[in-house]
PyMOL CGO cylinders between C-alpha atoms (Angstrom):
from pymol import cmd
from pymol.cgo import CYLINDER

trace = [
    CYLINDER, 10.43, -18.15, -13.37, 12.70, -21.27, -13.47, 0.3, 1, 1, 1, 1, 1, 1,
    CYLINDER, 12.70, -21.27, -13.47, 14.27, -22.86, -10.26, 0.3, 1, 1, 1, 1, 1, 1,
    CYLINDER, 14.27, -22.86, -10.26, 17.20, -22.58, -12.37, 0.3, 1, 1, 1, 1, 1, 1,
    CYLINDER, 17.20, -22.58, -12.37, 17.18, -18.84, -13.46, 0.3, 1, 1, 1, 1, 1, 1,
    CYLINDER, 17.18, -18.84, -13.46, 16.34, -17.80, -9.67, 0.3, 1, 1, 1, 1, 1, 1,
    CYLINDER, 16.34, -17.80, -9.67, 18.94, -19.79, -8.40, 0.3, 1, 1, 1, 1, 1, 1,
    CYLINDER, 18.94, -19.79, -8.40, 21.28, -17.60, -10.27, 0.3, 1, 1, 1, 1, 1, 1,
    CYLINDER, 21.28, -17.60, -10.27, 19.99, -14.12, -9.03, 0.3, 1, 1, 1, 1, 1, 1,
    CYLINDER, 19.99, -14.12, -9.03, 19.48, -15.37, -5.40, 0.3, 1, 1, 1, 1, 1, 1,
    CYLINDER, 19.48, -15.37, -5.40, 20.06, -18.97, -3.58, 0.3, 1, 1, 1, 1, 1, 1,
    CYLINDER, 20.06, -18.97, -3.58, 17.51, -21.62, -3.57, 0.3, 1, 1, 1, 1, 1, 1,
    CYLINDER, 17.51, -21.62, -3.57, 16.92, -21.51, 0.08, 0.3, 1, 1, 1, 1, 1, 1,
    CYLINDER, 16.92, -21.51, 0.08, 16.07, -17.35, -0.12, 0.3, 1, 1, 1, 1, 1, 1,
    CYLINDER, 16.07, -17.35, -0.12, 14.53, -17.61, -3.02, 0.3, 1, 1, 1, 1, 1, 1,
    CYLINDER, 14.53, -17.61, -3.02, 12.09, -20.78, -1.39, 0.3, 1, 1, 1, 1, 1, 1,
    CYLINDER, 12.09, -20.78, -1.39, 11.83, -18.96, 1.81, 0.3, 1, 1, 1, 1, 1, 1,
    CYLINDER, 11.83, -18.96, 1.81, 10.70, -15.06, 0.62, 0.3, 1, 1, 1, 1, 1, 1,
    CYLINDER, 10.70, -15.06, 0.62, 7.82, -17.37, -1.86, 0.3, 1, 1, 1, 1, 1, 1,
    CYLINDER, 7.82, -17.37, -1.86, 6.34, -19.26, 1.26, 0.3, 1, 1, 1, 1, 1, 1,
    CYLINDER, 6.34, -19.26, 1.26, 6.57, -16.10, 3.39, 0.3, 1, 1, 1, 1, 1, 1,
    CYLINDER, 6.57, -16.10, 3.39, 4.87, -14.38, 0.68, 0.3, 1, 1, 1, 1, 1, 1,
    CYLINDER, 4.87, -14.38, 0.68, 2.12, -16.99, 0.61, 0.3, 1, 1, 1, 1, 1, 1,
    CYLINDER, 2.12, -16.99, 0.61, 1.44, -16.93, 4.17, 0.3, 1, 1, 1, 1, 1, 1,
    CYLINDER, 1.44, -16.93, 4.17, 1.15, -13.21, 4.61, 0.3, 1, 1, 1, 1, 1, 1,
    CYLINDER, 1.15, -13.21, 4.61, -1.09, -13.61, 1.54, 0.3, 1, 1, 1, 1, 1, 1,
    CYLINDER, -1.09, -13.61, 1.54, -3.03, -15.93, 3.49, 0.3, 1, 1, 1, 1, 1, 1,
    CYLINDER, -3.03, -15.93, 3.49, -4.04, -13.23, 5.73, 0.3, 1, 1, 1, 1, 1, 1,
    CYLINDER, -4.04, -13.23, 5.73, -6.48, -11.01, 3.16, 0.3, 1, 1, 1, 1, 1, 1,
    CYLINDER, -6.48, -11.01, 3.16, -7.47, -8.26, 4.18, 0.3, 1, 1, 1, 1, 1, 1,
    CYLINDER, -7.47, -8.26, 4.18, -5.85, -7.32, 7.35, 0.3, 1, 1, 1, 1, 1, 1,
    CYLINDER, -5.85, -7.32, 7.35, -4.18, -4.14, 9.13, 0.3, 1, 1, 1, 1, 1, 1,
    CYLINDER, -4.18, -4.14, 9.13, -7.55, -2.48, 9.21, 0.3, 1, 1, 1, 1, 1, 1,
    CYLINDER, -7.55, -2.48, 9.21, -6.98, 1.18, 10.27, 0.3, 1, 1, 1, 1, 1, 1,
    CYLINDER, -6.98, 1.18, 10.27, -10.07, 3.68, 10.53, 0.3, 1, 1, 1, 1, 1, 1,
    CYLINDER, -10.07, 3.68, 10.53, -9.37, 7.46, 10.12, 0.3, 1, 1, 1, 1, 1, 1,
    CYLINDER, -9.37, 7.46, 10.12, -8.60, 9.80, 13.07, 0.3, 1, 1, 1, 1, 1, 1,
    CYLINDER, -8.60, 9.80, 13.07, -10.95, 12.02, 11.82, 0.3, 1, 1, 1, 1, 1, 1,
    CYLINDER, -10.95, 12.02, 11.82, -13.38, 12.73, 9.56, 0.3, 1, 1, 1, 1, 1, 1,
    CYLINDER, -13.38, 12.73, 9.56, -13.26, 14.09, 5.72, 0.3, 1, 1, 1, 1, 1, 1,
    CYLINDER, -13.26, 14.09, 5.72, -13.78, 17.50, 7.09, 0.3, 1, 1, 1, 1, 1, 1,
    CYLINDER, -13.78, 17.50, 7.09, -13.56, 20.85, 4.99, 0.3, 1, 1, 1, 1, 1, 1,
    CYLINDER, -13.56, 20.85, 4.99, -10.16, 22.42, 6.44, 0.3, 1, 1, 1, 1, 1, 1,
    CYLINDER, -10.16, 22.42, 6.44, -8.23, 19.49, 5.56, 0.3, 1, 1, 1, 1, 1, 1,
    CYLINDER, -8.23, 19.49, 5.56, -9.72, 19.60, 2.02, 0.3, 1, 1, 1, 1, 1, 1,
    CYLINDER, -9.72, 19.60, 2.02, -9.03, 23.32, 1.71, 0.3, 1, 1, 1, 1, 1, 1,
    CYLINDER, -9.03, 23.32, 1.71, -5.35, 22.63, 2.77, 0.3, 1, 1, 1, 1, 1, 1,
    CYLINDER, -5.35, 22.63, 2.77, -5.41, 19.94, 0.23, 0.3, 1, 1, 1, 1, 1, 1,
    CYLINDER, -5.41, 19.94, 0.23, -6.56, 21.88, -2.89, 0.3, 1, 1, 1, 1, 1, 1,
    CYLINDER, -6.56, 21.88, -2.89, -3.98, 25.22, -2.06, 0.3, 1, 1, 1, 1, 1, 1,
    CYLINDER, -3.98, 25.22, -2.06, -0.84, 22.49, -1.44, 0.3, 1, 1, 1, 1, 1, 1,
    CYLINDER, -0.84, 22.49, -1.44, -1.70, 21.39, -4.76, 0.3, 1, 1, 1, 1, 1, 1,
    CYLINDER, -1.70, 21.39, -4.76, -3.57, 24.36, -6.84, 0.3, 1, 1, 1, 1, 1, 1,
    CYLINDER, -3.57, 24.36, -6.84, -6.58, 23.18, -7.39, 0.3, 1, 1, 1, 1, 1, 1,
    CYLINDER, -6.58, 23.18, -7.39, -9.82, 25.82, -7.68, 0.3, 1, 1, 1, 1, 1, 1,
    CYLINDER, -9.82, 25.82, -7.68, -12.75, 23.65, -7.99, 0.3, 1, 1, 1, 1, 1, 1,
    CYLINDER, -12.75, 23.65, -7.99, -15.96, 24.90, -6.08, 0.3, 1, 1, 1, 1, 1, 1,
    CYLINDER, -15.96, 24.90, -6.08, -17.00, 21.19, -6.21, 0.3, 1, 1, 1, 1, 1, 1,
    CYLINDER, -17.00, 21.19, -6.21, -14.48, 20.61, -3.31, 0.3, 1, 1, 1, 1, 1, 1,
    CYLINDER, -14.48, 20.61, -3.31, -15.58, 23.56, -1.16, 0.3, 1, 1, 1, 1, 1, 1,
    CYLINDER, -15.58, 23.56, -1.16, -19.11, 21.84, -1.43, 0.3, 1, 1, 1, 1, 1, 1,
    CYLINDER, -19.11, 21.84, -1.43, -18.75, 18.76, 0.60, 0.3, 1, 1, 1, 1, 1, 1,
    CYLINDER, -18.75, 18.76, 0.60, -17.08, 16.72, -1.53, 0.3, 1, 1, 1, 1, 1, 1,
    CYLINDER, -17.08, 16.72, -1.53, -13.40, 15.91, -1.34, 0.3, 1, 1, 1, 1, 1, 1,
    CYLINDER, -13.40, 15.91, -1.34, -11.59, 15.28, -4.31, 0.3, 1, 1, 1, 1, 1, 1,
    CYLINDER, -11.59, 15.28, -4.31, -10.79, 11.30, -4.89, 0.3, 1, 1, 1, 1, 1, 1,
    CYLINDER, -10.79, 11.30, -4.89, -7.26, 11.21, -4.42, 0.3, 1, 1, 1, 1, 1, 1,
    CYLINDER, -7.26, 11.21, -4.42, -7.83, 12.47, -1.35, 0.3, 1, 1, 1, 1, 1, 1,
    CYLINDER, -7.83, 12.47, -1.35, -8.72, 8.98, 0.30, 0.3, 1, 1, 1, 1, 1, 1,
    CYLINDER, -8.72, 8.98, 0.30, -5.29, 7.73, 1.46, 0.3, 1, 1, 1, 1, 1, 1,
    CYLINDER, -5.29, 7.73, 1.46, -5.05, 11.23, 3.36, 0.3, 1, 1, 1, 1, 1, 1,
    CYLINDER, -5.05, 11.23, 3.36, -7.73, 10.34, 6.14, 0.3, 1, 1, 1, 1, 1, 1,
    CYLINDER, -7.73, 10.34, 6.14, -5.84, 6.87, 6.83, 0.3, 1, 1, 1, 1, 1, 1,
    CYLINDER, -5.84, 6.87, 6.83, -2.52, 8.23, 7.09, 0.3, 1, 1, 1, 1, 1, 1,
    CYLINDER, -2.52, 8.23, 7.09, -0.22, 7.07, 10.27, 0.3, 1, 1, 1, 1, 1, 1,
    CYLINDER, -0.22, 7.07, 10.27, 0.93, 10.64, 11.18, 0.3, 1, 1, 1, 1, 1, 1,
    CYLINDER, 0.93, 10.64, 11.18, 3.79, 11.59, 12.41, 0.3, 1, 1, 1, 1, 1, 1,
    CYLINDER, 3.79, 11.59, 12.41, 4.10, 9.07, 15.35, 0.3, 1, 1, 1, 1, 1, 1,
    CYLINDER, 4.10, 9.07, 15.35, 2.04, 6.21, 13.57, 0.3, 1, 1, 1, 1, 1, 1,
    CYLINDER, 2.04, 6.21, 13.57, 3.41, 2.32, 12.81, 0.3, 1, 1, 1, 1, 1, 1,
    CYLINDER, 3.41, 2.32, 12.81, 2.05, -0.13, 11.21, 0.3, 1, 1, 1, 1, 1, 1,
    CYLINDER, 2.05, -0.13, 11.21, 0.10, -2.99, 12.59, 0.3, 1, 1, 1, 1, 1, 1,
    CYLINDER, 0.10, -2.99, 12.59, 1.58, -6.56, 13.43, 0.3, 1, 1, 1, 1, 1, 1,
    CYLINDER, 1.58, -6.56, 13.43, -0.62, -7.94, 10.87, 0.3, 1, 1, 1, 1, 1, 1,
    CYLINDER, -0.62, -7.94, 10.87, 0.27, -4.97, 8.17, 0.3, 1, 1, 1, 1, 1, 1,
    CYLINDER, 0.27, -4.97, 8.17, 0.77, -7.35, 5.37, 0.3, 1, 1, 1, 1, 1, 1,
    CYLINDER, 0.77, -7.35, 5.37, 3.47, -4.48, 3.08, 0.3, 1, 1, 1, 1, 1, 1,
    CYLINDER, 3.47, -4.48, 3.08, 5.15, -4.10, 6.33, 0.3, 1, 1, 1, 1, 1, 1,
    CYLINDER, 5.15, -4.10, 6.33, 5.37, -8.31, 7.06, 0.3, 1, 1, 1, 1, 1, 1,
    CYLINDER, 5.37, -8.31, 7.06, 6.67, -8.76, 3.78, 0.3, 1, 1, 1, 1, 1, 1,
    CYLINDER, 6.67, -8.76, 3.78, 8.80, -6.34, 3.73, 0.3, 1, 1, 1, 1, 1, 1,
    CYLINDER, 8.80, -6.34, 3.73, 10.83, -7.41, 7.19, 0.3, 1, 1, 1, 1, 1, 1,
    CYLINDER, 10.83, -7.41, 7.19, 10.69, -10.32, 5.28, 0.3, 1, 1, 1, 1, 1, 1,
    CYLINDER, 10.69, -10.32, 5.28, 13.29, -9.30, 2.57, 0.3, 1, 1, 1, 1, 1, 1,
    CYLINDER, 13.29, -9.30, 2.57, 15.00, -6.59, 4.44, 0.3, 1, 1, 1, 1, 1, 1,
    CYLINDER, 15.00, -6.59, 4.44, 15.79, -9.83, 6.84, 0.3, 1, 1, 1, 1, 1, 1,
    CYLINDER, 15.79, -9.83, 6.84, 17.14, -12.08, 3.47, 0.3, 1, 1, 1, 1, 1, 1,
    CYLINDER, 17.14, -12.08, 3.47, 19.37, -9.28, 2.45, 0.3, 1, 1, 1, 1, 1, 1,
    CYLINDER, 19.37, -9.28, 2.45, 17.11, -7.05, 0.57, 0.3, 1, 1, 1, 1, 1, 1,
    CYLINDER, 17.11, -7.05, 0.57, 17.30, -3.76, 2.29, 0.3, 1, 1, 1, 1, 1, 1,
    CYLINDER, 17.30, -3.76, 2.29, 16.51, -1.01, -0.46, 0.3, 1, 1, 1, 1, 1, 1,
    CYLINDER, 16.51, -1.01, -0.46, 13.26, -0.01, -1.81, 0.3, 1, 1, 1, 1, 1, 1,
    CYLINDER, 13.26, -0.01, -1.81, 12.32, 1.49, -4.34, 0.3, 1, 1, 1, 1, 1, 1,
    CYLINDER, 12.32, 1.49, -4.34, 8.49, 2.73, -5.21, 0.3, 1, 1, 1, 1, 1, 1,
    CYLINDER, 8.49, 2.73, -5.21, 7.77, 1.82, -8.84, 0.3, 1, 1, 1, 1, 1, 1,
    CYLINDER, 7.77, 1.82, -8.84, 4.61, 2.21, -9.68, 0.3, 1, 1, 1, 1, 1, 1,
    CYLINDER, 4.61, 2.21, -9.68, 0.67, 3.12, -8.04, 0.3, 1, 1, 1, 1, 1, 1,
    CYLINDER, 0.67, 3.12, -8.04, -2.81, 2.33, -9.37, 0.3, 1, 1, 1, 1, 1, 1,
    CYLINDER, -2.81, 2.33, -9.37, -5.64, 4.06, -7.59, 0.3, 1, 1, 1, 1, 1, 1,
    CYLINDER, -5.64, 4.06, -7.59, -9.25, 3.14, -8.61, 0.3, 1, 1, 1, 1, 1, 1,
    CYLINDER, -9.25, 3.14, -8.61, -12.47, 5.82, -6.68, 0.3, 1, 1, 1, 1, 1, 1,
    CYLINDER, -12.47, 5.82, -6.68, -15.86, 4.11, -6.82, 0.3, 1, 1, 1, 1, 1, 1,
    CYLINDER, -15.86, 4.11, -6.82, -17.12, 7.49, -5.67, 0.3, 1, 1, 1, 1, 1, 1,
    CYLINDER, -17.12, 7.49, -5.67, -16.32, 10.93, -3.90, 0.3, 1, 1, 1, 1, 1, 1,
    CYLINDER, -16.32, 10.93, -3.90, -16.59, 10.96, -0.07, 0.3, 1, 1, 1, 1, 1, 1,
    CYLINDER, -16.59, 10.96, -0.07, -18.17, 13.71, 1.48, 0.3, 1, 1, 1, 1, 1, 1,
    CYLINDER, -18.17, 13.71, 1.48, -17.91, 15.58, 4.17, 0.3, 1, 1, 1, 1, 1, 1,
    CYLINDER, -17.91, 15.58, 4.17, -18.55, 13.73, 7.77, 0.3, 1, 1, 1, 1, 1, 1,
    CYLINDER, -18.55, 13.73, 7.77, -17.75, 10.54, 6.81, 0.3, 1, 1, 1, 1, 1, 1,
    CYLINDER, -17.75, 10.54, 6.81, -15.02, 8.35, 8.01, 0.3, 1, 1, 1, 1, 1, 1,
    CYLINDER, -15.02, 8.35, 8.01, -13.65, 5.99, 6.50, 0.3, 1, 1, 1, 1, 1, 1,
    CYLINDER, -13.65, 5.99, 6.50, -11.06, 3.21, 6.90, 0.3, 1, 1, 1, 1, 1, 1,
    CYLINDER, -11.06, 3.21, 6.90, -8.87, 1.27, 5.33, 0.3, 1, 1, 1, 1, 1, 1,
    CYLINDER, -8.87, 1.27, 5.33, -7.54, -2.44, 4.98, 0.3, 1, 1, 1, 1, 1, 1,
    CYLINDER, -7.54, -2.44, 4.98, -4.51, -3.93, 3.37, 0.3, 1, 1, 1, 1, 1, 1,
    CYLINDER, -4.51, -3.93, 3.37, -3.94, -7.13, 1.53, 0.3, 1, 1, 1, 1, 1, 1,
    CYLINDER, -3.94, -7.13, 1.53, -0.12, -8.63, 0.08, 0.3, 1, 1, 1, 1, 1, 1,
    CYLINDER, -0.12, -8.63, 0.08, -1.13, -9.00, -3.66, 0.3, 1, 1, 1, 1, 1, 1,
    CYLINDER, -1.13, -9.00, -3.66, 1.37, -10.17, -5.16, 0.3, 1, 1, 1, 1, 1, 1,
    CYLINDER, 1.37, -10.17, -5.16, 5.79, -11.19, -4.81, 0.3, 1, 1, 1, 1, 1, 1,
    CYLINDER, 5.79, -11.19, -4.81, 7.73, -11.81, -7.78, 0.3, 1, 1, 1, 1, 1, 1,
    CYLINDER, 7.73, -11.81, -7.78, 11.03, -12.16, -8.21, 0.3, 1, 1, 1, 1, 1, 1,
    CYLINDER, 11.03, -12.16, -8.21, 13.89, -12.42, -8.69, 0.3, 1, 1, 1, 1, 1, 1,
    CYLINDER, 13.89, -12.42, -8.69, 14.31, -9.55, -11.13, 0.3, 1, 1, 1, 1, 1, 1,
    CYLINDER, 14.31, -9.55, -11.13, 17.70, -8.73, -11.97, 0.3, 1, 1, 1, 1, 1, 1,
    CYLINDER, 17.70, -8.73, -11.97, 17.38, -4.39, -12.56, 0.3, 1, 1, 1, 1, 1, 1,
    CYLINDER, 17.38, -4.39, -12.56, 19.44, -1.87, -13.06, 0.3, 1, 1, 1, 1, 1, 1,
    CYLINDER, 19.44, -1.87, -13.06, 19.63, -0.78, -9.58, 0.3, 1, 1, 1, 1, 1, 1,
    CYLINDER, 19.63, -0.78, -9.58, 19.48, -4.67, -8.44, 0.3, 1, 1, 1, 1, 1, 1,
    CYLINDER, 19.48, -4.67, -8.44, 18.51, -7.86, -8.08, 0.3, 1, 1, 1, 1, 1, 1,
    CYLINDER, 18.51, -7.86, -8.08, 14.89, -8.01, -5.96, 0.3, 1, 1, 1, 1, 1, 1,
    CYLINDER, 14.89, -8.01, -5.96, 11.49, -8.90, -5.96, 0.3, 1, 1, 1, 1, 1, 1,
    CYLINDER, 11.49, -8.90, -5.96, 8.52, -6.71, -6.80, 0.3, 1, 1, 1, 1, 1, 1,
    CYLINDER, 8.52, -6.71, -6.80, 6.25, -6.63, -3.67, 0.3, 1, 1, 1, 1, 1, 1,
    CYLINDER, 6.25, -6.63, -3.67, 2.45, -5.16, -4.79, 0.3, 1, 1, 1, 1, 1, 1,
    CYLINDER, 2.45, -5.16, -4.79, 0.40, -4.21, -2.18, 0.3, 1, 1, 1, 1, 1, 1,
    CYLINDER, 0.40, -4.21, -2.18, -3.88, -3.41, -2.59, 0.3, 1, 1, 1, 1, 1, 1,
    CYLINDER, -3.88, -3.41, -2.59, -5.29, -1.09, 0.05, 0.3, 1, 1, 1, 1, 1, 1,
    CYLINDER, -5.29, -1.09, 0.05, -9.37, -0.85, 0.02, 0.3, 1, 1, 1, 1, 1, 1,
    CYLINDER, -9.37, -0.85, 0.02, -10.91, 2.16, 1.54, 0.3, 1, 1, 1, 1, 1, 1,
    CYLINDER, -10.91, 2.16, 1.54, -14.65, 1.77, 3.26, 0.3, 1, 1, 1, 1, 1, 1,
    CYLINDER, -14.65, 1.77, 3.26, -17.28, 4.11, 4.70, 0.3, 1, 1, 1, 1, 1, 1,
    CYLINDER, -17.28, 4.11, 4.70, -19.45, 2.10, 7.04, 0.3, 1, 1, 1, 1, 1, 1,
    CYLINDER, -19.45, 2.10, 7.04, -23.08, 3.77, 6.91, 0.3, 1, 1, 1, 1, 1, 1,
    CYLINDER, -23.08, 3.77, 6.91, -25.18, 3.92, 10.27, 0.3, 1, 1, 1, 1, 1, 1,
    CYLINDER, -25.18, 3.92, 10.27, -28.01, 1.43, 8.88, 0.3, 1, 1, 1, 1, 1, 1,
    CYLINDER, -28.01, 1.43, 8.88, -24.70, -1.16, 8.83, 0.3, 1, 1, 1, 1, 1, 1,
    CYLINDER, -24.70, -1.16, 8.83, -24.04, -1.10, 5.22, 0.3, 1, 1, 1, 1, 1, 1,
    CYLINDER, -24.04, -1.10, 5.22, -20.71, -1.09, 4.80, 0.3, 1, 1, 1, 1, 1, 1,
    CYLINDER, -20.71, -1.09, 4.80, -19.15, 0.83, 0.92, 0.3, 1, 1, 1, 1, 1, 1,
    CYLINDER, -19.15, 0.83, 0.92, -16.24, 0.24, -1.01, 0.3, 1, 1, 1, 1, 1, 1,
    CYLINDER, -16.24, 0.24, -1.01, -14.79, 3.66, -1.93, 0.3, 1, 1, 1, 1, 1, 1,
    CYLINDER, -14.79, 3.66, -1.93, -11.60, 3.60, -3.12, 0.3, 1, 1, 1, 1, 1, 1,
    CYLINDER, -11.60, 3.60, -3.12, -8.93, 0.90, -3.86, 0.3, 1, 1, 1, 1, 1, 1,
    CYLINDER, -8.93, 0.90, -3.86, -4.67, 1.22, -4.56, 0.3, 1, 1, 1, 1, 1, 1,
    CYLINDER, -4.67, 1.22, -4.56, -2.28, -1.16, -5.95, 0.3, 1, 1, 1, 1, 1, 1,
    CYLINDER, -2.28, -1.16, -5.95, 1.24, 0.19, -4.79, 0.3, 1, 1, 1, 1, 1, 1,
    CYLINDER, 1.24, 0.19, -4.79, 4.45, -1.77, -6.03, 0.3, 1, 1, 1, 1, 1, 1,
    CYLINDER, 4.45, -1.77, -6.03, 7.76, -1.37, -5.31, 0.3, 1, 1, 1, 1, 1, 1,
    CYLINDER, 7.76, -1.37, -5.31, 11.06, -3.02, -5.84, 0.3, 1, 1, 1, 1, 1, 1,
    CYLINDER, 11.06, -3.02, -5.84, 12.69, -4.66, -2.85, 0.3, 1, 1, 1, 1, 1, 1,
    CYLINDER, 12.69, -4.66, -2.85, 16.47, -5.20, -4.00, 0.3, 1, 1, 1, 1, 1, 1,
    CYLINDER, 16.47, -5.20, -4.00, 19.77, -5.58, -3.34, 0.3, 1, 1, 1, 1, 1, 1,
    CYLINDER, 19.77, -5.58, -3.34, 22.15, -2.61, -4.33, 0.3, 1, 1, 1, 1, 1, 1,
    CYLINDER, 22.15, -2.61, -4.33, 24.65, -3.44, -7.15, 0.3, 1, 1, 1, 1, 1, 1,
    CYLINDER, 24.65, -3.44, -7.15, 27.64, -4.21, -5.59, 0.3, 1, 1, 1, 1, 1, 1,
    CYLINDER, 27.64, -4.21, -5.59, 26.43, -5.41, -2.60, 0.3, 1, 1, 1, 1, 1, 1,
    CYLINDER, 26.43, -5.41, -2.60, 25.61, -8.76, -3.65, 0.3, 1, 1, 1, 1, 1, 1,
]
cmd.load_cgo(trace, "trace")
């Protein structure tokens, strides 16, 4: 995007500011790493499948389906991020220029495999991506996109990619609060 065409969604100064925040906290890779409280475990699959109605004996077999894997790294109820939480960063980032609505827009999950039963796995987090401005019909903000990478570390030290998610949402400004 232009200097010129940001400059008329946001001024220079934000704009210039949310970019080199965005690079530093990109800087960081893969940070925020957070390792399950428990293991996959077979109650917590079976509570899965009836929430959502799925009957498939593979899942009562030691398998847990793939969409699963951002269950076992959940915060909980009492959970916060990490200082180094790279979404989080960037997000205190625009909330602080002005930006203070969100908005998720859109989720890409890719499974390398299933996990089974007894493993634990954990999870980083790495800023992908900030661009912006976008003028929208609920606002003018940036698109912040976010990749999470599941692992399952393996007791001869081998460490597995299982999973990965890009997660993007809109960080904006209401209309008519500009």
């Amino acid at each position: 995007m232009s200097a010129e065409v940001a400059q008329e969604l946001v001024p220079a100064e934000v704009h210039a500011h949310v970019l080199a925040e965005a690079e530093r906290i990109r800087g960081w890779g893969e940070a925020a790493e957070r390792r399950a409280r428990d293991e996959v475990n077979q109650p917590t699959i079976n509570n899965w499948l009836e929430a959502i109605g799925l009957d498939n004996p593979r899942f009562t077999e030691g398998e847990a389906p793939p969409s699963m894997a951002q269950v076992w790294t959940m915060y909980g109820l009492g959970g916060k991020p990490a200082a180094d939480d790279p979404l989080h960063s960037m997000m205190r980032v625009l909330t602080d220029a002005g930006f203070t609505a969100v908005l998720g827009t859109n989720c890409e999950q890719t499974y390398d495999r299933y996990l089974r039963v007894g493993e634990r796995v954990r999870v980083t987090t790495a800023l992908d991506s900030v661009v912006g401005p976008k003028a929208t019909g609920m606002g003018v903000g940036y698109f912040v996109t976010s990749r999470n990478t599941w692992y399952v570390d393996h007791p001869d030290g081998r460490t597995e990619k299982v999973a990965s998610m890009l997660f993007r949402v809109l960080k904006f400004i209401p209309k008519g609060r500009a």
